[in-house]
N, C-alpha and C positions, 0 to 999 in steps of 0.2 A: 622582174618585179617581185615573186615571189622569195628570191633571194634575200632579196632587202627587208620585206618584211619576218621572214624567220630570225636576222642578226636583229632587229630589233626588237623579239619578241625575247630574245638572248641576252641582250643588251640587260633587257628590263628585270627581268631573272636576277641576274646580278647583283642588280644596284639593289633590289629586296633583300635577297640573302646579305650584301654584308649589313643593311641595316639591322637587320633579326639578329646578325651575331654579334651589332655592337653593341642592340640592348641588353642581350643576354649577359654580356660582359660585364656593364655596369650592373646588372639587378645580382651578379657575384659579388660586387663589389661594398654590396648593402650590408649593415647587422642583421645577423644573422634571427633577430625576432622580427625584423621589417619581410626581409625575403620571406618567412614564413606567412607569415599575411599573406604578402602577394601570391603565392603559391595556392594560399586556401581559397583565397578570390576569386581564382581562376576554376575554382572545383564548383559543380553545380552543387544543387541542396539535396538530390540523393548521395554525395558525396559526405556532408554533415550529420545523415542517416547511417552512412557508410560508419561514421566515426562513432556513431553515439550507438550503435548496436557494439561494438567493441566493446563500448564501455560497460556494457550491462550485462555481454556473456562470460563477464571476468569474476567467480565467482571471489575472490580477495578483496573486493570493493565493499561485501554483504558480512562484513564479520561480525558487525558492530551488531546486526540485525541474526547473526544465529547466535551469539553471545547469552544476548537475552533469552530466547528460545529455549536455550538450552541448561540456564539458569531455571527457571519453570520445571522442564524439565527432570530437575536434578531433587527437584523438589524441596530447595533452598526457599523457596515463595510461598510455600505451602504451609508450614510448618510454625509458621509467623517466627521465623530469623534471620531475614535480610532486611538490608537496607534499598529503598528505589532501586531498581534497576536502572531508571535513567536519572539523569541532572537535569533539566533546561537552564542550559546556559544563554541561551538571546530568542526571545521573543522580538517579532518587529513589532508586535502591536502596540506597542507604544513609543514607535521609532517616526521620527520625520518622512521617512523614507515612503514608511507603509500607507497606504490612502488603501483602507478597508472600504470598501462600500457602504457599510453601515456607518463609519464614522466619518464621512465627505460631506462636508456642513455645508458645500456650493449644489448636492442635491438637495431636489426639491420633500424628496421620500428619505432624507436621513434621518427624520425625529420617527418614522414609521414605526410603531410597535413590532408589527411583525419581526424588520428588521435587528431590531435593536437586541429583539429574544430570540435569536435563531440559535446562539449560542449559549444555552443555559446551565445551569452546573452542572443538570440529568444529563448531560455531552460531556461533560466536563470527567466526571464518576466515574464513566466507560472507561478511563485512561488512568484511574488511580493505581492499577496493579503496576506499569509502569512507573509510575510518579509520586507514589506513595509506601511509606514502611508498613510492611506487612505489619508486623505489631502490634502497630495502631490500629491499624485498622480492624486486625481481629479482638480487641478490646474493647475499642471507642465505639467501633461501628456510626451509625446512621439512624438518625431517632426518627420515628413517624412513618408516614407513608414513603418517603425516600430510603428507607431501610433500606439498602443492597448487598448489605456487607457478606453475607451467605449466596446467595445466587446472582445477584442484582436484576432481579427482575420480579413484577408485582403480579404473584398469581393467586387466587383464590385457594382457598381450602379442596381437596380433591374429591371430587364425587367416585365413591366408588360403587363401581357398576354391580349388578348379581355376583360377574365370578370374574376374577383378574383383575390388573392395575397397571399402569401405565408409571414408566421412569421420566426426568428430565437429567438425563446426566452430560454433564462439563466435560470435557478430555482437551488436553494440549497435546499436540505434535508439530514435531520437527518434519517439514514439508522433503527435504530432499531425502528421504528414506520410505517415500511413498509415491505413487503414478498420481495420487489425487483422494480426494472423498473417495469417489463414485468406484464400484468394482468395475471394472475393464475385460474386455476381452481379451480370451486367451493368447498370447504371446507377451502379454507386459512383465519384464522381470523384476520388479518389486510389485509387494502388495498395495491395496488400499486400505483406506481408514476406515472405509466402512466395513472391507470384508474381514479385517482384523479384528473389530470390534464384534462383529458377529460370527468368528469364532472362535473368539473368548466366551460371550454371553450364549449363545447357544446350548451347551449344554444344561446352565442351571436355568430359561428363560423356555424353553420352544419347549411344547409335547407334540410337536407334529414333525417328524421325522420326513415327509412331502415335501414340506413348505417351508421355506427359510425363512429366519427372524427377520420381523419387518422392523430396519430401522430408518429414522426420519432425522433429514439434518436442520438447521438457522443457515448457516453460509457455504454453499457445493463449492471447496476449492480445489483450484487446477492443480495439477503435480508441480512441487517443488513450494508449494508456498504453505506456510508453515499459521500455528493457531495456540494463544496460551491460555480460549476461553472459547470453544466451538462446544455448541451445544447438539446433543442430541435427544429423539425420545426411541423408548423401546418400549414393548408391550408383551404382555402374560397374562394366559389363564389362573398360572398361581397364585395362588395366596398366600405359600408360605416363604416368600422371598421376599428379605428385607432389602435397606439402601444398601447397608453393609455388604451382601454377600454379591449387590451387582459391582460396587467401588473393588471389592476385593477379588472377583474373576477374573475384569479388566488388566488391573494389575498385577497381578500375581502370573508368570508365564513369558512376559515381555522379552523380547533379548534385549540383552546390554549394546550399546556400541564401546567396540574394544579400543576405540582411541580414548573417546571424549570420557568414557563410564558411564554416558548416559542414558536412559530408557526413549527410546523415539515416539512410545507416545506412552500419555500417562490420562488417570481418571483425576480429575481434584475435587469433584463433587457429586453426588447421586441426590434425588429428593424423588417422593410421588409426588404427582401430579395427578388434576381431574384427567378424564378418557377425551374428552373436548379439547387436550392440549394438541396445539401441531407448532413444531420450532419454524418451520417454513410460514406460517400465513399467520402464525401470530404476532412473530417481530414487528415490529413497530417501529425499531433501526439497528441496526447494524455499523459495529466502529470497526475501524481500522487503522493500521500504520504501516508507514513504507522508511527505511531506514537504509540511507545511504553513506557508506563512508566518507567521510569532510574531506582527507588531504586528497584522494584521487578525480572529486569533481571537483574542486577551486584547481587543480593543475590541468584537467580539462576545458575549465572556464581560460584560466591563461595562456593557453595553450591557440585558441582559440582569438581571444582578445589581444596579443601579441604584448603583456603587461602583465602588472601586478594587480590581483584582483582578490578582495576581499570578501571571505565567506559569510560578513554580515551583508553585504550587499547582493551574495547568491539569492541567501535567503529571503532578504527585503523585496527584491523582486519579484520572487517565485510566489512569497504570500500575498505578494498585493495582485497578484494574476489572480492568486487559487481564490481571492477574498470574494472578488467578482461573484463568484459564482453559490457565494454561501446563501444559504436560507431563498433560494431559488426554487423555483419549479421550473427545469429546462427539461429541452430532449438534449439526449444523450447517446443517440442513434451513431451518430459521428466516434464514439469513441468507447464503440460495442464491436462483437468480433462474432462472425460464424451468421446463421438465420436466425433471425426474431423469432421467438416463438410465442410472444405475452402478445395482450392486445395493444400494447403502445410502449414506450422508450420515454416514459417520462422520469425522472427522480428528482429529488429534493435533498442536497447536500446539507443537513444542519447545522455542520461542524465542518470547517476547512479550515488547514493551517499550516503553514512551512515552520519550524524551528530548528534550531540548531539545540544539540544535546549531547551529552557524555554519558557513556554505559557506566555504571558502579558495580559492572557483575567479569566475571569470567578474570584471565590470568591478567590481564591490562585495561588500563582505562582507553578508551577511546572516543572522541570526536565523529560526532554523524550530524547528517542531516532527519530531522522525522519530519513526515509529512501525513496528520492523523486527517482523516475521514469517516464523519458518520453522516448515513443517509437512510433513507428509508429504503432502498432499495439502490441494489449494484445490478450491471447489467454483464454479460459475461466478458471476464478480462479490461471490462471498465477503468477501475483504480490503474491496475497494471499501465493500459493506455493513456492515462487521465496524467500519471506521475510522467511517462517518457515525454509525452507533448511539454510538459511545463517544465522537463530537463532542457529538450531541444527551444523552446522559445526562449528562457534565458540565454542558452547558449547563444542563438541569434542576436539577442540586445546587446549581448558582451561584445559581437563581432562585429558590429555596427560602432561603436564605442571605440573600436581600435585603442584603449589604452585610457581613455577621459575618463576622470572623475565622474561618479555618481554624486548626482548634489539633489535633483529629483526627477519624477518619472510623470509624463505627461498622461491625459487620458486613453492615448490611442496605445500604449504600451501596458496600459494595466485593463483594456480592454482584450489583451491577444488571443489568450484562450476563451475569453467569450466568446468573442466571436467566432473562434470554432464551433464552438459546441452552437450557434445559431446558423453556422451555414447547413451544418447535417451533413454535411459529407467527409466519407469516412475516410479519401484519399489526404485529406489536411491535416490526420492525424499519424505521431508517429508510431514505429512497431512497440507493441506490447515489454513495456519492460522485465528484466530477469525476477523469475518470481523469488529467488535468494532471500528477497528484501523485504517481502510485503508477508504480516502476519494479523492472522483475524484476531481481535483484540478482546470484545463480549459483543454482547447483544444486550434488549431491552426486550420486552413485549408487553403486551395487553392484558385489561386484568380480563380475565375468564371470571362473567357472571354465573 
């Protein structure tokens, strides 16, 4: 009896395998974009993570995004003789495609003032150094109380104390030539921005040979991600130190980089300021931008969609996700990294937006995606996580889509990354994208009474 039942256990063996291998035969026999599909099908979603970290520690994807950087840099911006840095080539916001939040007339809060002003031109200004001619701007400037054109930011006349004075100084640098702001402990083999800066100023700044120059930053960024308006402050008993000679320590000393020729980080502004200033707790917002090269994520997205897929349609989607979320008050716990250390994870994005854009600087034009950000507050590695999640959920849509036309986008798909950011868990979100990309753009603050 047990004979019989092993030849049929044999038997059955068989008739599986050659089924498995007739499949396999025909799914040979497929286009070769079809078999890729089926292939990815087969892969779970850390499989998709698998692929999308690929894409981001590929630093050839970010060029568009140190072009700029390193324009600044060069001190081409500075000097008012360039033209934009970038183009906007396709905004969706005034595309069929885009269902902003603020402008969905089937809500009931779409006439909502709040709404309507989340994006006001003060969000708008943070973004001129890219999107505006130097030139102009140092000619025409900005009449009234929106005056920016020197600092951009509204701060009272400086009180000065008995003895010393207090700096507010600007610097840009190029992120992948530093571990971060913050000084590091010993074994990191590049410097930091702040320990650089404080030993440049140092000598003509500190009379306490003890105690190192206290300097204070607006935005603590990680290594690798770069800044063409990060502010800081510094402090002195002196009094006979003017802006000039902190603009001109800074500077003066720099190495060159011997590919590019250019300085990794630079001063572009000094001013006093009252002793009540702090760049940290007076911001009021904070912009940013994350800049991804166009042709390697649309052959990402195709790659993926097993089709031909259009970079206005990347973007239409990704802005009607990111729109969701503008002029909010969420937690953002979900797409925070490391221990909380504030009393809550709340922020308020004022300004969210996907566009497509062309650099006008370095040896080529080039096609990116920017995705600008200003909020009251970032939580650490935020943006960073905020952009990969909304790489990966388009990616998803497109692989859902298998190939269809985009004609329009229902509420549960422009709802994707809310609803991240409402569940609060941080496992929904995906890994922190390559900092290559992401550059702190200005800041705003408060006026000091």
């Amino acid at each position: 009896m047990l004979s019989y039942w092993l030849l049929f256990c044999a038997f059955l063996s068989m008739v599986f395998t050659a089924t498995l291998t007739q499949g396999l035969s025909n799914t040979r026999s497929l286009p070769t974009n079809v078999k890729r599909g089926l292939s990815f099908s087969r892969e779970s979603s850390s499989g998709l993570d698998k692929r999308l970290r690929e894409f981001f520690e590929n630093r050839n994807y970010f060029r568009a995004s140190q072009s700029v950087v390193e324009s600044v840099l060069s001190q081409e911006c500075i000097n008012g003789l360039c033209q934009p840095l970038l183009f906007p080539i396709y905004d969706s916001s005034n595309e069929h495609l885009c269902y902003r939040h603020q402008y969905n007339n089937h809500d009931d809060d779409a006439h909502d003032p709040k709404l309507m002003d989340v994006c006001d031109n003060d969000d708008e200004k943070l973004f001129d150094i890219l999107y505006e001619t130097t030139s102009k701007r140092s000619k025409e400037g900005y009449k009234g109380e929106d005056d920016m054109t020197k600092t951009n930011v509204i701060i009272a006349k400086p009180r000065r104390r008995k003895k010393g004075q207090s700096f507010k100084v600007k610097v840009a640098y190029r992120g992948r030539d530093f571990c971060g702001w913050q000084i590091q402990a010993a074994g990191c083999n590049l410097p930091s921005v702040q320990e650089t800066i404080i030993n440049r100023l140092d000598p003509i700044l500190n009379v306490n040979p003890n105690k190192p120059l206290d300097v204070r930053v607006c935005g603590r960024t990680d290594s690798g991600v770069s800044a063409i308006g990060q502010y800081c402050r510094v402090r002195t008993v002196r009094d006979d130190v003017r802006v000039e000679d902190v603009q001109k320590a800074i500077n003066d000393g720099i190495w060159h980089d011997n590919h590019t020729g250019v300085v990794p980080l630079l001063c572009t502004n000094v001013e006093q300021v009252s002793e009540k200033f702090h760049p940290t707790f007076d911001a009021s917002c904070r912009a940013y931008v994350y800049l991804m090269d166009a042709p390697p994520l649309v052959a990402l997205c195709q790659e993926l969609a097993c089709g031909d897929v259009a970079l206005k349609d990347v973007v239409s989607i990704m802005d009607s996700m990111l729109g969701r979320m503008q002029g909010e008050t969420l937690d953002y716990i979900a797409f925070s990294y490391g221990k909380v250390k504030t009393e809550n994870t709340l922020c308020r994005l004022s300004h969210v937006r996907a566009r497509i854009v062309e650099t006008n600087c370095g040896e080529q034009k080039m096609m990116a995606v920017a995705i600008e950000l200003v909020g009251d507050r970032f939580l650490r590695r935020m943006v960073r996580i905020l952009v990969a999640t909304a790489v990966r959920e388009v990616l998803l849509v497109f692989q859902e889509m298998r190939g269809d036309r985009l004609e329009t986008m229902d509420e549960m798909t422009q709802r994707r990354l809310l609803s991240i950011v409402e569940k609060k868990d941080r496992s929904n979100t995906a890994k922190a994208a390559a900092s290559d990309g992401l550059i702190f753009v200005d800041a705003r603050f408060r006026v000091k009474e």
